[in-house]
Each structure stands twice: as C-alpha cells, then as structure tokens.
N, C-alpha and C positions, 0 to 999 in steps of 0.2 A: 342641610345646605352648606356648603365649602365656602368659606371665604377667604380672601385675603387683604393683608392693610398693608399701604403703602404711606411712610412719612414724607409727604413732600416740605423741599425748603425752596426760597430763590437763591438765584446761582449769584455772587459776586461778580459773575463775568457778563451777569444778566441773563435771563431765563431762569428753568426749574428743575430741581433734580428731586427723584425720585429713588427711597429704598425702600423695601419689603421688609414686611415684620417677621421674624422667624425665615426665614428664606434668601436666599444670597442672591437674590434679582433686583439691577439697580439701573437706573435710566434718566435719560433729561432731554427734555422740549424746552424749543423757545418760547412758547404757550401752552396753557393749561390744556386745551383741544389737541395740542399737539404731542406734548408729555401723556396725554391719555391713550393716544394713537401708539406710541411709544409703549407705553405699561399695557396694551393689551399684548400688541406682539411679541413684548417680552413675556408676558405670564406663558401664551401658548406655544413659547419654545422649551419653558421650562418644564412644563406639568406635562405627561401622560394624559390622554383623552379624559380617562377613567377615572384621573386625580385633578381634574381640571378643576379651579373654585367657578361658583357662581358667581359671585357678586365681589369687586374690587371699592375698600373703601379708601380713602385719602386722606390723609390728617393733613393738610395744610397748617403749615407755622410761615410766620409772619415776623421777624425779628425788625426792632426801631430800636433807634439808639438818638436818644436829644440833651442836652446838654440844661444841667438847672444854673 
C-alpha cells in the first residue's frame, strides 16, 4: 500500500499550509477540509495513475508561544 505524509503547519497569514514528505508537492487551505481538497488534487497532478499513494497522512503541528 503507497502512502504519503504531508506536514501540515498554520499560515501567519491564517489558514494552513501543507508540504509533502519526500516529494516536492506543497499546498494551503483556509481549512483543514479545504487544505484536504487542496492536498488531493495536488497529489493526482503529481503521481502517475500507477504511482498513485493510497492513503494521505497529515502531521498537524501546532506552534504556541506565552510568555512566563
């Protein structure tokens, strides 16, 4: 089974950007539904039918910054 990981972070500008592990495919939604909408149709511009992964997984990071 093909996979691929995608690190998603939130944008500073607001929204979410997405890059590919091993793979130079990068994207971003205003929403996680929408960033997902996003990271399919970029996967099937990138891959061949033949090379196409099954399953896209998403590390979501989260950065906070507070002050002690």
């Amino acid at each position: 089974m093909k996979e691929i990981v995608f690190i998603v972070e939130e944008s500073q500008d607001g929204g979410y950007f997405a890059r590919a592990v091993n793979h130079s495919i990068f994207t971003q939604g205003d929403t996680i539904p929408e960033l997902k909408t996003m990271i399919s149709d970029a996967v099937r511009c990138h891959f061949e039918m033949a090379d196409m992964p099954m399953l896209i997984h998403l590390h979501v990071t989260h950065e906070e910054i507070f002050t002690l």
